[in-house]
N, C-alpha and C positions, 0 to 999 in steps of 0.2 A: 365482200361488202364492207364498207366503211363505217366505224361507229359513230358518234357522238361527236360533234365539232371534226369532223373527217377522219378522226383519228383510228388507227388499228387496235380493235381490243385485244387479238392474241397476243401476239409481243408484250402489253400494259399488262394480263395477267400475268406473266412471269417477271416481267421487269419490276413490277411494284411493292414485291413482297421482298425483292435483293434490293430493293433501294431503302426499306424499310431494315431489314436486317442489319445490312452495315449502317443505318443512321445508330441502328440500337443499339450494336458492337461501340460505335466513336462516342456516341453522347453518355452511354450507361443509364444503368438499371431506371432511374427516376425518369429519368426524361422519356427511358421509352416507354414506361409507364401511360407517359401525358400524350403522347401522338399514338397508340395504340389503337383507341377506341373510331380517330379518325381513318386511318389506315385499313382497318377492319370494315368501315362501313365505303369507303371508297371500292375496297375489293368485292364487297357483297355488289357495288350499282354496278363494276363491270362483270362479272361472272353473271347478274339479270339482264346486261345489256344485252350478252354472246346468247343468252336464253331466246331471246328475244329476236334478234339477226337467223338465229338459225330455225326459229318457227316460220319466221318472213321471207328469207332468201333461201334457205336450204344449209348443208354445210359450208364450212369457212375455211378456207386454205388460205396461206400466205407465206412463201418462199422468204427467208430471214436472205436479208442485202440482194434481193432480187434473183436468186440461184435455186433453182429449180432441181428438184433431186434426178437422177443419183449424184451433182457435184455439189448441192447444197442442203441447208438444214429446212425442211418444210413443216412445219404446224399446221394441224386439224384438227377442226372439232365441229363434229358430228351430230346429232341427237343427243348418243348417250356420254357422249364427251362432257357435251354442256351439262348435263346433271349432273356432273358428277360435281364439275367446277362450282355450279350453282350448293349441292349440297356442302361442298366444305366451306365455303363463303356463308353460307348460314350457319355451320354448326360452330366455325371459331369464333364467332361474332360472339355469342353469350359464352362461348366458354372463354375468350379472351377479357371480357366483364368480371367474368369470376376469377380468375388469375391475376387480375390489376388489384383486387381487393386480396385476396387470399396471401399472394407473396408481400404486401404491406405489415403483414402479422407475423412471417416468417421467416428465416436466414436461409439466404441461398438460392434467392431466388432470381440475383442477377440474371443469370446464361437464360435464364427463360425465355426472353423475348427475341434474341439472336437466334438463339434455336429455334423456336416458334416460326420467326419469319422465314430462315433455311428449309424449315419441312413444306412449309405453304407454298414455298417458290415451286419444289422442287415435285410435288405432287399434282401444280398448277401445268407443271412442266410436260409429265408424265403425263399426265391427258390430253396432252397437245403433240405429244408426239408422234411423227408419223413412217417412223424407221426404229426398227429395233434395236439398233446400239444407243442411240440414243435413249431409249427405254432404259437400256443398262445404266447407261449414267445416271437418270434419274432417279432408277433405283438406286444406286448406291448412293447417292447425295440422302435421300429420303430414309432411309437404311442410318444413317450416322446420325444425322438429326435425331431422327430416335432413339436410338443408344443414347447420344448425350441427355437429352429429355430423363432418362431413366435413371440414367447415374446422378444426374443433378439431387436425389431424394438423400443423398451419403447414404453413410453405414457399409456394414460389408453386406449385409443382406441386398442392399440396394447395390451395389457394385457386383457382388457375384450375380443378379437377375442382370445386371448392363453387358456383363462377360458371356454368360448366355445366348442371350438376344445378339447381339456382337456375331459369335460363331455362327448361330442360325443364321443370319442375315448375310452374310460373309459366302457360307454354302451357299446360299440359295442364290445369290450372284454369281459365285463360280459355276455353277451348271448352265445356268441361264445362258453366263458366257460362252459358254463352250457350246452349245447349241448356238448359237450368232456364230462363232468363226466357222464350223462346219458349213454352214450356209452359204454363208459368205465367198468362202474358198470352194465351193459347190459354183454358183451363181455370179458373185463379185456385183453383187449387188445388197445394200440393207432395206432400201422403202420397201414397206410392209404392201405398197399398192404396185409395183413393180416387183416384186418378187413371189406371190401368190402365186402368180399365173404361171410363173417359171417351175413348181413344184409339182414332184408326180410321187407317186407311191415307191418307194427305193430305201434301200437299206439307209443312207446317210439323212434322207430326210425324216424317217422314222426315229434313231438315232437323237437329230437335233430336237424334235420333236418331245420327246420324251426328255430330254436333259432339260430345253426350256421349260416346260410344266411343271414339271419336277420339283424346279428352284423355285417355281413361282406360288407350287404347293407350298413348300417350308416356309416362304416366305406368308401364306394365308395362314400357316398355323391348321391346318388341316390334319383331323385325327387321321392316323399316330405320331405327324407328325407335329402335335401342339407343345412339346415339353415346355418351349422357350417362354410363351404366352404368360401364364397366372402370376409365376414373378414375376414378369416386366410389368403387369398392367395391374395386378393386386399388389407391389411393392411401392410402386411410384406415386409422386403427388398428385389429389384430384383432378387437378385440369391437365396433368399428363396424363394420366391412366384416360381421362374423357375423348384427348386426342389420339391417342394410340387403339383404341376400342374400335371408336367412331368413323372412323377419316382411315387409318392408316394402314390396318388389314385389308379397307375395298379397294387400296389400291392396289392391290399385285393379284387380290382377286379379278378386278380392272380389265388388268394385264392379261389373265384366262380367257376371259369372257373375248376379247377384243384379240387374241391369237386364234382363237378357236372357231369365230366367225369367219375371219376377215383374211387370217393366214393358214392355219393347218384345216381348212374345209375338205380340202381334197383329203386330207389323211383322216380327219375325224369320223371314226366308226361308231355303231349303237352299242357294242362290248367296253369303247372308252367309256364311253358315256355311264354304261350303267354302272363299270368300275366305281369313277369317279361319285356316282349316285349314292353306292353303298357305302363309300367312304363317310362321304356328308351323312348319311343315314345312322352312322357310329358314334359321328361327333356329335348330333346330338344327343343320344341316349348316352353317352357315356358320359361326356362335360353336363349334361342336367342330372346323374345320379353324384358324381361329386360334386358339384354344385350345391346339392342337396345335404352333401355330407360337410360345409364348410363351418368350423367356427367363427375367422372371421368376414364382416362383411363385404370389405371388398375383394377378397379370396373367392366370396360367394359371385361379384359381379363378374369379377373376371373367368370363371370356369362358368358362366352363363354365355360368354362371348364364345367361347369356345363349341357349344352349342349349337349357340344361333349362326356361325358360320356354317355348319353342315346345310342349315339349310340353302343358300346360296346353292351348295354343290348341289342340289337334287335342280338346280336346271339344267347340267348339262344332258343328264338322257333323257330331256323331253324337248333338248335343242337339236338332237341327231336322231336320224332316221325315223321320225316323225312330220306328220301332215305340216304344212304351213302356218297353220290354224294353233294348233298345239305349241308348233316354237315359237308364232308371237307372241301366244299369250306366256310361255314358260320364261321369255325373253323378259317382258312387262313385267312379268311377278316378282325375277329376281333382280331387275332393278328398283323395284316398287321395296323391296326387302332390304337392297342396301339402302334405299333413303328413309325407312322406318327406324329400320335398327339404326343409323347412324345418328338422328334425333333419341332414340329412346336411351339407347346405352348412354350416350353423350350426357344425358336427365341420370341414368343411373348413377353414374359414379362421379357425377356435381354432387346431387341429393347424398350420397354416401357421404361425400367427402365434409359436408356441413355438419354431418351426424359424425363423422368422428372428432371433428373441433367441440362439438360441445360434449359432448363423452370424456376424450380425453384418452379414448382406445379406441379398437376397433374390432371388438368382438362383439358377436351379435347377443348376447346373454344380457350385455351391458345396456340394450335398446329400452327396457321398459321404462315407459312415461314419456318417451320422448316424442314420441307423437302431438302431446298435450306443447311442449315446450318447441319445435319446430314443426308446424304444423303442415307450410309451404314445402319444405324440403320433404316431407312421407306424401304429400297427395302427387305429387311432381314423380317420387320412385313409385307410388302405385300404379300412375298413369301411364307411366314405361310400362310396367310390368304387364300391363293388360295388351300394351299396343304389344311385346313381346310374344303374351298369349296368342295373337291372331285374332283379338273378340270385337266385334263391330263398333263404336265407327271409326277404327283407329286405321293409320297406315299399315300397321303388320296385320290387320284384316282382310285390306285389298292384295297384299302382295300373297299372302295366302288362299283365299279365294282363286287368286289368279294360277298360281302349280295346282289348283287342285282343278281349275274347269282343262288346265294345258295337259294331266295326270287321266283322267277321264276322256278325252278327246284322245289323246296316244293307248289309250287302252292299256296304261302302267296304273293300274289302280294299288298298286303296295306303295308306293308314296304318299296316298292319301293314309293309308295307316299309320307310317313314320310321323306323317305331320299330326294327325291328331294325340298318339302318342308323346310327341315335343310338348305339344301345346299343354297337354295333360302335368308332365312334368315341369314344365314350367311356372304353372299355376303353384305348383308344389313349393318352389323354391321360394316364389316370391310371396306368395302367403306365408311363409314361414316369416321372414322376414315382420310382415306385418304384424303378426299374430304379436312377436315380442313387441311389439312398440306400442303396442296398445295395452300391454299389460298397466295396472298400476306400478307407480315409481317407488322402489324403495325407500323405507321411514330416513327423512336425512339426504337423501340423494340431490345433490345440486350439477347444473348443468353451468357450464360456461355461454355464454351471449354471442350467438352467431351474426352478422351483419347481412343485411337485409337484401343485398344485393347476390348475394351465395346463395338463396333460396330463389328470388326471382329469376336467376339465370340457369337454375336448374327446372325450373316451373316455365321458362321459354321453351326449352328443349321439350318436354315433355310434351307443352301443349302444340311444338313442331307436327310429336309424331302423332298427335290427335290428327289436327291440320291436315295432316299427307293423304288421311282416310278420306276428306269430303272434297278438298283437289282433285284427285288422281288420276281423274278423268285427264287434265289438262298435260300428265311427263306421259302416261301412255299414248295419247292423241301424238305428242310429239314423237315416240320412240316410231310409232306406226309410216308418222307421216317422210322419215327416211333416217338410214343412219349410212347411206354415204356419202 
């Protein structure tokens, strides 16, 4: 189906963000500055067009120069494709608001907008893709983007978190790789819609299986394998740390969810699943007790993220060998949970990031009074915090509610304990938080003048992940109504 004025929206979502990028690289830092905010909202109206194309016609394919795979490059999107494109299109929007203000205060903050537009393309990309090597590229394009994003903050602290990140991401494309060539030289074929059918139970496909996942774990930051995480996303600048939080982890989570349906079905057992289950089941308990143990605050957001990913992994074993009933709804939840968390965190660590400009640190001791002096930026992190919680009428209520009716209906009721447990500790962390900032200010204690667009743009996000909670009816209806 045809967009707007005849035009193809797939293609325009990947083409708009490289056209955007190299204007930013040629013109520099000012200028991309000023075509920013239009760029941003052009991508928001087609990512709501492809919403829109794909509730009315169904899914969207279109063969790039008319070549049809296996001899050419094909783009799809899906249901849960389009959400996803829809969600980063909302989330960059106010965090790209708070970045056009925030680097006017700061040095260094050229590469932001280059990088910026690299990661958008190429995550734009990655949803759209309909073969698994190409996955690869996109991962690695999106994988670099981020490193630079990280290193951009200098110091060595912030260079050893970019070295880190770096290696993690590096592995977790070598494995992935190496499960694609096995395939490949199995089959001689990559479309993930041609090559499904071709897969049976056999050592080599078990094999690729495992290596893809694998990478794609490291790549989610998935306890034990989170090391990379808190420095990348507690060392970096707010509206890095808000994109790499937000956006950057669901996508190779993305990539799970969308191998696991669509290509390793025949291999996917209810033993993976619950594996995977208890993994996420660790991450959060483990990332919400240091979370809890953090002095500073965005140390505290970032091992919260670390958390709220596990929950993601408690859908895979209520997407396998469970009723139909149970994996729609466990389907629904954990998309409902990427588009919560990626509004709320995105609210957290803006709201952070204002609170450490008027500080002048970033320890959480330092918070008292400041509630009274940015009032917008603490109800913006409480209102994350609550959607975080699961508590009604937020999005991370519906996406909740949703694994627990999918958790009930599979007859895995110990999920329903982890999550109320999370939800428990989470409450923990993020009242902690508040508790300091409502203290009185100590005798003398002067705060520096935040700009008023840094708090509104963390207070979008926030009131996103309200929003998700009295929508939600309308991405569920869609995930329902087909995702091929």
């Amino acid at each position: 189906m045809r967009g707007w004025l005849g035009v193809d929206t797939l293609p325009w979502l990947i083409a708009l963000p490289l056209v955007f990028a190299t204007a930013s690289f040629l013109l520099g830092a000012r200028a991309a500055r000023h075509f920013a905010a239009p760029g941003l909202v052009l991508g928001l109206f087609a990512a709501a067009l492809l919403v829109w194309q794909v509730a009315v016609g169904g899914a969207q394919r279109q063969a790039i120069g008319g070549w049809a795979a296996p001899l050419g490059i094909e783009l799809h999107a899906d249901a849960l494709a389009a959400l996803m494109l829809l969600m980063t299109a909302v989330v960059v929007l106010p965090v790209g608001l708070y970045a056009r203000v925030y680097y006017e205060q700061r040095p260094g903050g050229a590469p932001f907008w280059p990088l910026t537009w690299f990661l958008i393309g190429a995550m734009n990309a990655l949803y759209l893709s309909a073969d698994i090597f190409n996955l690869y590229v996109t991962l690695e394009l999106l994988g670099l983007a981020a490193v630079g994003l990280v290193a951009m903050a200098g110091g060595a602290r912030a260079l050893a978190a970019a070295l880190r990140y770096l290696l993690a991401a590096l592995a977790g494309s070598l494995l992935y790789l190496l499960g694609v060539a096995l395939l490949y030289g199995a089959h001689g074929t990559l479309a993930i819609a041609l090559l499904a059918p071709l897969l049976a139970p056999a050592p080599y496909a078990w094999l690729a299986a495992a290596l893809m996942m694998l990478g794609l774990i490291v790549k989610s930051a998935l306890f034990p394998l989170h090391f990379w995480l808190p420095p990348a996303h507690g060392g970096a600048a707010a509206p890095v740390s808000a994109l790499l939080s937000a956006l950057v982890i669901k996508a190779s989570f993305y990539l799970l969810v969308r191998l696991w349906l669509d290509l390793f079905g025949v291999l996917a057992t209810p033993a993976a699943g619950q594996f995977l289950g208890w993994l996420g089941a660790a991450a959060i308990v483990w990332g919400s007790l240091l979370a809890l143990r953090q002095d500073r605050l965005k140390m505290l957001v970032a091992y919260s993220t670390v958390a709220q990913i596990g929950y993601l992994f408690l859908v895979f074993p209520l997407l396998t060998g469970t009723g139909t009933v149970a994996a729609a709804s466990a389907l629904a939840g954990g998309v409902c949970q990427m588009l919560s968390h990626a509004a709320a965190k995105g609210a957290m660590f803006l709201g952070a990031g204002a609170m450490v400009l008027a500080m002048g640190r970033d320890d959480i001791a330092g918070l008292d009074g400041l509630s009274a002096h940015l009032p917008m930026s603490f109800f913006a992190f409480a209102l994350a915090g609550v959607s975080l919680m699961g508590l009604p009428p937020t999005g991370g209520f519906v996406a909740k509610w949703l694994l627990l009716e999918a958790a009930l209906e599979a007859g895995q009721w110990w999920w329903i304990v982890v999550m109320i447990v999370g939800g428990l500790l989470t409450a923990a962390y993020v009242l902690r938080v508040l508790r300091h900032a409502f203290l009185p200010a100590a005798r003398g204690k002067v705060f520096a003048p935040v700009p008023r667009t840094l708090e509104f743009s963390a207070l979008a996000l926030a009131a996103a992940s309200l929003a998700l909670g009295l929508v939600a009816a309308g991405p569920v209806a869609l995930l329902a109504g087909g995702r091929a």
